[in-house]
SEVEXVO-180465 format. One record per residue: chain; x, y, z of N, C-alpha, C, CB in turn; residue number from 0; residue in three letters. Coordinates in Angstrom, 3 decimals, always signed. Glycine has a CB too. Layout:
<fikes>
A; X; Y; Z; X; Y; Z; X; Y; Z; X; Y; Z; NUM; Ala
...
</fikes>
This chain:
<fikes>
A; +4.321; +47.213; +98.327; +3.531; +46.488; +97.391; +2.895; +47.433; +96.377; +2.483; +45.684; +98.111; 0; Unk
A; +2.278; +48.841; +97.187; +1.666; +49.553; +95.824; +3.148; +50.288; +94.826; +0.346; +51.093; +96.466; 1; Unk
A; +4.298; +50.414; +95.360; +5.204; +50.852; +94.595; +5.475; +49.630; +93.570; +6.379; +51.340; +95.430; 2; Unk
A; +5.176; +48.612; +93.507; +5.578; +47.359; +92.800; +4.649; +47.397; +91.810; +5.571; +46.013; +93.602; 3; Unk
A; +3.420; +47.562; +92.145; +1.855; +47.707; +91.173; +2.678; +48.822; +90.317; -0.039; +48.433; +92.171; 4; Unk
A; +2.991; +49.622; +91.220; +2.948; +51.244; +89.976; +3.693; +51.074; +88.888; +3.672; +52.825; +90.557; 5; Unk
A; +4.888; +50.430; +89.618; +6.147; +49.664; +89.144; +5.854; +49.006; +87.556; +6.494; +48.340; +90.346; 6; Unk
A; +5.039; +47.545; +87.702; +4.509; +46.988; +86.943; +3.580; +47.630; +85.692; +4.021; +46.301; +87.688; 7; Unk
A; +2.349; +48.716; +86.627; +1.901; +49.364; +85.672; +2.616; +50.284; +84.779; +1.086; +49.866; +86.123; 8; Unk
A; +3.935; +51.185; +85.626; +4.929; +51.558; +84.338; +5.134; +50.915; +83.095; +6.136; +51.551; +84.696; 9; Unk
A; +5.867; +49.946; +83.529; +6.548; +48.531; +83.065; +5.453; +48.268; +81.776; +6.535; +47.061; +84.507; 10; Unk
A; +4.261; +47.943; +82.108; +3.389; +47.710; +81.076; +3.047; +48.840; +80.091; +2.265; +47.262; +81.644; 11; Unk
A; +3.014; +50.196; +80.400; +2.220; +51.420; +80.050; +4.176; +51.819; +78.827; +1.501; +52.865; +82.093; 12; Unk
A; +4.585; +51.253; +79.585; +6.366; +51.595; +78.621; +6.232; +50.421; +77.873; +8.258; +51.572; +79.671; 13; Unk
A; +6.041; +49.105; +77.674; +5.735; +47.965; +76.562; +4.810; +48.594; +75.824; +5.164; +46.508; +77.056; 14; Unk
A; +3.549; +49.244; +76.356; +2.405; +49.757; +75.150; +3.087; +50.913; +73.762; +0.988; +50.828; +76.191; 15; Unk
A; +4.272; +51.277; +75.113; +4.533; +52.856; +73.929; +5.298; +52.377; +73.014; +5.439; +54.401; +74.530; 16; Unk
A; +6.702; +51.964; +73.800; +7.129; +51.003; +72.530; +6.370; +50.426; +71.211; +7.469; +49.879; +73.092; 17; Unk
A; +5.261; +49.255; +71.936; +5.234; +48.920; +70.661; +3.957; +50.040; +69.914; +4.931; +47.187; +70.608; 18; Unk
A; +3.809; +50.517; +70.452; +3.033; +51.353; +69.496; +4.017; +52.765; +68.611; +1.706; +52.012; +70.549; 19; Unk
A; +5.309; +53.151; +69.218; +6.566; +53.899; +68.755; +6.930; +52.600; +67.600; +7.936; +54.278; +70.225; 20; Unk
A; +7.110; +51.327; +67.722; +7.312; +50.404; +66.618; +6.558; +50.435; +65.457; +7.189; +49.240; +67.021; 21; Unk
A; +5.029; +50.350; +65.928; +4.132; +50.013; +64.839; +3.899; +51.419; +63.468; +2.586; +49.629; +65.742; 22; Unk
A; +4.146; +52.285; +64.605; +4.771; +53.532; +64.178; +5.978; +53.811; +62.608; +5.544; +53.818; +65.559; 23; Unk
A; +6.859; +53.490; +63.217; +7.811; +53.237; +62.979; +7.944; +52.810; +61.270; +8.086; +52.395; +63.985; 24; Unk
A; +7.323; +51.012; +61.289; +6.835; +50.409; +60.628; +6.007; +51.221; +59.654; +6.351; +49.585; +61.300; 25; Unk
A; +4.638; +51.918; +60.057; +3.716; +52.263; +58.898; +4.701; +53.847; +58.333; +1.703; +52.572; +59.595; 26; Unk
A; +5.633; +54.123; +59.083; +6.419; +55.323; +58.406; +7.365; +54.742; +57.736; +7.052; +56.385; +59.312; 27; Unk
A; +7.970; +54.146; +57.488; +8.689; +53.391; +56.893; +7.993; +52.880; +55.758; +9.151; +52.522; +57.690; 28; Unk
A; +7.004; +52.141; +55.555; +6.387; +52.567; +54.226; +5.607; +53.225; +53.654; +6.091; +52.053; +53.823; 29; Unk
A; +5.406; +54.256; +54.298; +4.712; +55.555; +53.714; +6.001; +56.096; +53.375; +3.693; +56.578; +54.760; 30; Unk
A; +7.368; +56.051; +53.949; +8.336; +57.053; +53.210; +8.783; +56.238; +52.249; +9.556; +57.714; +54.030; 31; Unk
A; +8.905; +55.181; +51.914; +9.996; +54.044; +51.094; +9.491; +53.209; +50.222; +10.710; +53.056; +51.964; 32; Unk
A; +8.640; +52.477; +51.063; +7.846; +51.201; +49.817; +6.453; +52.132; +49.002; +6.867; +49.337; +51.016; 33; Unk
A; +5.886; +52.804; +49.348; +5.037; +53.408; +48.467; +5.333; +54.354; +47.525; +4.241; +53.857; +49.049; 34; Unk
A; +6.633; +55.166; +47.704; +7.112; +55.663; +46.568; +7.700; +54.894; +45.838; +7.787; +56.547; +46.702; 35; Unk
A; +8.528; +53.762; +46.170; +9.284; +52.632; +45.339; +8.444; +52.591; +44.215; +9.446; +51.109; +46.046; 36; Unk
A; +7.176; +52.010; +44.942; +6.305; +51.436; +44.135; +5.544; +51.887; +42.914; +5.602; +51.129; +44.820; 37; Unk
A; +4.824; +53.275; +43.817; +4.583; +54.173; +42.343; +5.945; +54.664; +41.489; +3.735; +55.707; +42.749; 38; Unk
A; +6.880; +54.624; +41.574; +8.092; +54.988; +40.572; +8.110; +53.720; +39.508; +9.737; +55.138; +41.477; 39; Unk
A; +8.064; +52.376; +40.397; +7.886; +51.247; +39.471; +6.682; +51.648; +38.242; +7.410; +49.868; +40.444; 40; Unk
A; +5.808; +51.441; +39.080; +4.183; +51.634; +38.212; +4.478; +52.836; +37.137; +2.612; +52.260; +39.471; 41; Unk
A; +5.454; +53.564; +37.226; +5.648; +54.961; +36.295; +6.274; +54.587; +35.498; +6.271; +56.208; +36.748; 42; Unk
A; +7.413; +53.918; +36.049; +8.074; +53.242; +34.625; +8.060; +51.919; +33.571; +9.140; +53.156; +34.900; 43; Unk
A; +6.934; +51.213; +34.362; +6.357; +50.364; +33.884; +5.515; +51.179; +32.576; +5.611; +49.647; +35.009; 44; Unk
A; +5.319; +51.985; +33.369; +3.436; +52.768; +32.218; +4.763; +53.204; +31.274; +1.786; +54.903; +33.158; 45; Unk
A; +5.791; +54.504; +31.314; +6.516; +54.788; +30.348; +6.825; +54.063; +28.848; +7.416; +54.882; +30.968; 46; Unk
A; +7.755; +53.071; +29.947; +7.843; +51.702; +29.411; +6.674; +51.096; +28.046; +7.626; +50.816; +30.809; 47; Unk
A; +5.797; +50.878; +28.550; +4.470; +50.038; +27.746; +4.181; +51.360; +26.646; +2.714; +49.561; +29.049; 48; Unk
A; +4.386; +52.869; +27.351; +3.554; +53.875; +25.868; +4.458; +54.201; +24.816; +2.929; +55.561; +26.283; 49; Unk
A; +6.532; +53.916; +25.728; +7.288; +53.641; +24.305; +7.674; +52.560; +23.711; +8.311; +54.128; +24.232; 50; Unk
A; +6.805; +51.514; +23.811; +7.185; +50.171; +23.329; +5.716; +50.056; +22.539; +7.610; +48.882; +24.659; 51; Unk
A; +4.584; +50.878; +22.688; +3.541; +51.125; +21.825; +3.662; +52.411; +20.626; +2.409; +51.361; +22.781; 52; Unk
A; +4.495; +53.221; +20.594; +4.775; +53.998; +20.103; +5.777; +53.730; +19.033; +4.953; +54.696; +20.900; 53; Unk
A; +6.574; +52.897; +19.812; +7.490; +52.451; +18.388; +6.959; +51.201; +17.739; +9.166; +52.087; +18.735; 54; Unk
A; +5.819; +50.361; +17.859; +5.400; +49.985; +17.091; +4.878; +49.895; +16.335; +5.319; +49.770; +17.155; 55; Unk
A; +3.818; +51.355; +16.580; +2.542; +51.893; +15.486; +3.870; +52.842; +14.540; +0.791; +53.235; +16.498; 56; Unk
A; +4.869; +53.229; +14.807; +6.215; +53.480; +13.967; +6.673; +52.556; +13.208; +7.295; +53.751; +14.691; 57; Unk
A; +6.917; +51.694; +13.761; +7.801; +50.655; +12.483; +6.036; +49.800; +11.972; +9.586; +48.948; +13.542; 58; Unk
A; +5.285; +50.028; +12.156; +4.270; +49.383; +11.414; +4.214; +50.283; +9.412; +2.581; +49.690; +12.629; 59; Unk
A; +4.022; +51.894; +10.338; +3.638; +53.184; +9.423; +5.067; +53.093; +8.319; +3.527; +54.975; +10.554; 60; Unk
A; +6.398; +52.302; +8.668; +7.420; +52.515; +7.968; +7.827; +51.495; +7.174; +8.295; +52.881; +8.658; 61; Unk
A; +7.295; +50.165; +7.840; +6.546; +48.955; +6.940; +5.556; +49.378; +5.819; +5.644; +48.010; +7.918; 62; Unk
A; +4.667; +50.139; +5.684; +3.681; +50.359; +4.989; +4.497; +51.307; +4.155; +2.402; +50.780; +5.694; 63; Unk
A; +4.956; +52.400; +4.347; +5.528; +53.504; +3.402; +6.568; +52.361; +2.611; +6.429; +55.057; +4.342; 64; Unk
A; +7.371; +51.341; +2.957; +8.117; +50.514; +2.180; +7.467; +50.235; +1.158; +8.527; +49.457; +2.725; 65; Unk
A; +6.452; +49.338; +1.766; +5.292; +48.770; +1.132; +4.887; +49.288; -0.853; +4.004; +49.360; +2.329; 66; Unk
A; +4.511; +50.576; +0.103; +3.585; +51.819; -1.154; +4.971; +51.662; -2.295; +3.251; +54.241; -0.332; 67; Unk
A; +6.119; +52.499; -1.550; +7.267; +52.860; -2.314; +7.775; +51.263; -3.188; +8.540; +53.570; -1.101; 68; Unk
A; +7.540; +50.244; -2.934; +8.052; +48.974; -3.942; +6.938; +48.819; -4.497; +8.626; +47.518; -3.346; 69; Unk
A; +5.313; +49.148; -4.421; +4.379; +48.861; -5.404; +4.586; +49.880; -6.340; +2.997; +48.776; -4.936; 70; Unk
A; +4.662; +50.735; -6.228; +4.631; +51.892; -7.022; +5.966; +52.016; -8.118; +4.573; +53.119; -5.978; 71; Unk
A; +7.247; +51.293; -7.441; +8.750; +51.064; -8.323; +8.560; +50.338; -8.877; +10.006; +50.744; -7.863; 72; Unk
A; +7.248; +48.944; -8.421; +6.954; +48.031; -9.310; +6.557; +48.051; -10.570; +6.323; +47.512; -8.918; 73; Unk
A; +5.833; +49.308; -10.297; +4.244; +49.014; -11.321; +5.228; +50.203; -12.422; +1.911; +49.811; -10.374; 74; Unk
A; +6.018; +51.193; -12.193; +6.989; +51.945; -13.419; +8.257; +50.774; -13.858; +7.884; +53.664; -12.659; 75; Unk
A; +8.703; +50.110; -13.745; +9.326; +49.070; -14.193; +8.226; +48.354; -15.166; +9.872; +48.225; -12.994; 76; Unk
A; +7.503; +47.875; -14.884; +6.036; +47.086; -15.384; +6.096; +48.183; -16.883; +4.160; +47.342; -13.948; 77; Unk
A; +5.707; +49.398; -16.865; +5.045; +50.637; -17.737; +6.434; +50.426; -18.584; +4.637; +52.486; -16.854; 78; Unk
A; +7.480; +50.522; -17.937; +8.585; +50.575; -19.056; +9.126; +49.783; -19.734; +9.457; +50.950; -18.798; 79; Unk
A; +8.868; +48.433; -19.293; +8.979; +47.126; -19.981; +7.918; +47.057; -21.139; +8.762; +45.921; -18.933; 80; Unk
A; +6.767; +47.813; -21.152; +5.290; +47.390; -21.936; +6.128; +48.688; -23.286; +3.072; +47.991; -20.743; 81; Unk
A; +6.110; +49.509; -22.685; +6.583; +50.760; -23.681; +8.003; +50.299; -24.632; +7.047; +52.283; -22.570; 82; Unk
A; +8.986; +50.037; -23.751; +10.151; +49.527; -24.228; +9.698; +48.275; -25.357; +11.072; +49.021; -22.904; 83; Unk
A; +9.069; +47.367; -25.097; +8.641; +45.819; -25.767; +7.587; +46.248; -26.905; +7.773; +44.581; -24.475; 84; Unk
A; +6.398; +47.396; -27.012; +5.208; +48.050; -27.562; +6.323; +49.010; -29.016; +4.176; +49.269; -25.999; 85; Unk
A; +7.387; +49.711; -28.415; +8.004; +50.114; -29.247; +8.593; +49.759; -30.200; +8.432; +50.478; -28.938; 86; Unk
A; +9.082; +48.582; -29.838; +10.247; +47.384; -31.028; +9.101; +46.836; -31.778; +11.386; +45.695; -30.127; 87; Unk
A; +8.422; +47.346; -32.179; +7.272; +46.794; -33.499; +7.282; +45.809; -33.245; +7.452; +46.852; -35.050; 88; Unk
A; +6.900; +45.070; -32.432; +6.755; +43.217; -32.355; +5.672; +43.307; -31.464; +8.225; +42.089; -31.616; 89; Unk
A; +4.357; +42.331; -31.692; +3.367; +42.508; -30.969; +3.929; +41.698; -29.746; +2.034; +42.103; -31.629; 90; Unk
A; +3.132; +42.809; -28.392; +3.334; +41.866; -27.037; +2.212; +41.392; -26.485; +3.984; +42.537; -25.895; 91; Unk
A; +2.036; +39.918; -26.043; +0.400; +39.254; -25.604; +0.826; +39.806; -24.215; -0.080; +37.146; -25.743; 92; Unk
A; -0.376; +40.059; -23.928; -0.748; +40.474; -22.523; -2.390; +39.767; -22.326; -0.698; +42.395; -22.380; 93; Unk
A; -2.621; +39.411; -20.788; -4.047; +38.876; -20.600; -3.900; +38.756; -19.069; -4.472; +37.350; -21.467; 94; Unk
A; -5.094; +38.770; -18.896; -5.802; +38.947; -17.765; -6.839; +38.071; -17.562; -6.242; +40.121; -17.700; 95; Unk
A; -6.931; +37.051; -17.040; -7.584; +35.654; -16.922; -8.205; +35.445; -18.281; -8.738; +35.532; -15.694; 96; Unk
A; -9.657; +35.364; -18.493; -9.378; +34.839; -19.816; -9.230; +36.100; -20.909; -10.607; +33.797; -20.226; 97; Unk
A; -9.023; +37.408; -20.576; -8.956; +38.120; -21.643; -7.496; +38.172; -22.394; -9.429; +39.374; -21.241; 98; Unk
A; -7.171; +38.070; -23.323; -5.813; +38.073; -23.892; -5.943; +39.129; -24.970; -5.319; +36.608; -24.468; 99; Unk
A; -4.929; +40.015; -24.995; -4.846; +41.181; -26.033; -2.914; +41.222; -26.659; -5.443; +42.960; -24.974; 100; Unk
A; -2.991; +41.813; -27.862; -1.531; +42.090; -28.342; -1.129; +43.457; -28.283; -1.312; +41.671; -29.745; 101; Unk
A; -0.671; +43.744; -27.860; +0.168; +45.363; -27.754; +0.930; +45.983; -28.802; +1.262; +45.388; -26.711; 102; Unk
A; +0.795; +47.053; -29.491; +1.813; +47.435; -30.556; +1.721; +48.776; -30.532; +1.605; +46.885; -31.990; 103; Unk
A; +2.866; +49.148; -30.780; +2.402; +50.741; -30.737; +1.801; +51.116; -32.075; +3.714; +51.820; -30.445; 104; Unk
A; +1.027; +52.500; -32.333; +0.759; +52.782; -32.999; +1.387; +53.618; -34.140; +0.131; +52.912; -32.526; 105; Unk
A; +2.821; +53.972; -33.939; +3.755; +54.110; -34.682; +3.834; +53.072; -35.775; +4.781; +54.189; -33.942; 106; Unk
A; +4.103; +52.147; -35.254; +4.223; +50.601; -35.776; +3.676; +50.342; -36.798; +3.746; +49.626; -35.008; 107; Unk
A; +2.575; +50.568; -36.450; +1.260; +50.627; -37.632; +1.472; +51.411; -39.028; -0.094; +51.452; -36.940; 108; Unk
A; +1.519; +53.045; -38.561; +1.826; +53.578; -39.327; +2.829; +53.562; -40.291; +1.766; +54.165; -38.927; 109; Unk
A; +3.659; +53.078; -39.978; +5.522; +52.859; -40.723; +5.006; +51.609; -41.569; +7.294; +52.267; -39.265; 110; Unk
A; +4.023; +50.924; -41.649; +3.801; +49.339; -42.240; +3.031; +50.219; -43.577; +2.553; +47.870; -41.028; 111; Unk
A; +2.186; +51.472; -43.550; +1.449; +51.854; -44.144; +0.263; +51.392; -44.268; +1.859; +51.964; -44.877; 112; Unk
A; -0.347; +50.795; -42.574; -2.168; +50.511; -42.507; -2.587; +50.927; -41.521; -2.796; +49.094; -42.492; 113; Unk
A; -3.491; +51.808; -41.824; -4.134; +52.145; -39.896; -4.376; +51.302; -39.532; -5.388; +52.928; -39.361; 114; Unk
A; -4.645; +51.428; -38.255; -5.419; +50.841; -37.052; -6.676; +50.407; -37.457; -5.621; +51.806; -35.915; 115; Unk
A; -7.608; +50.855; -38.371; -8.716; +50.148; -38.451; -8.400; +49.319; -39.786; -10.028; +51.070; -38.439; 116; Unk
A; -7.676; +49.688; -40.143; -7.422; +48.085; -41.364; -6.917; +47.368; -40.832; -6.543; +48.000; -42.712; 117; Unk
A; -5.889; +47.353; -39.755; -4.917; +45.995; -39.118; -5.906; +44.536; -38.488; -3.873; +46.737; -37.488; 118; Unk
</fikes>
């Protein structure tokens, strides 16, 4: 009978190791596997988000340089139309809400034979 006890108490004291060799087992298993998974995710997630922020403050800065570069092609097209139109001796109206003015060059003037303060 006490060899049966001892027996049993083996029996039980070998179920404890097991499952504690399991539970084991288990928390090594994700200390080696799922917690690196995970921070690798979280790394390339973060990567991810600082080059998908990076190329946007990029194509924003290359939007804007467009931007500058067609106001600026604008406004010399504008200058050479006024010069080109100012030159052909024909007055050009120009205005700006209610101000309205005529453009001529001052060549123009001269070739008629009246200054500028007689015109």
């Amino acid at each position: 009978m006490e060899e049966t006890k001892n027996e049993v108490l083996e029996e039980k004291e070998m179920n404890n190791l097991k499952k504690e060799a399991d539970s084991n087992e288990k928390s090594t298993f994700k200390t080696r596997f799922v917690l690196p998974l995970f921070l690798v995710f979280i790394l390339v997630c973060l990567v991810g988000y600082i080059g998908y922020d990076k190329h946007q403050e990029n194509a924003s800065e290359v939007k804007e340089a467009i931007f500058q570069e067609g106001t600026i092609y604008g406004a010399e097209i504008v200058l050479q139309n006024i010069f080109r139109e100012a030159t052909s001796c024909t007055p050009l109206p120009m205005n700006n809400g209610s101000l309205e003015i005529n453009i001529i060059a001052v060549e123009c003037l001269s070739s008629s034979g009246l200054s500028p303060s007689e015109q």
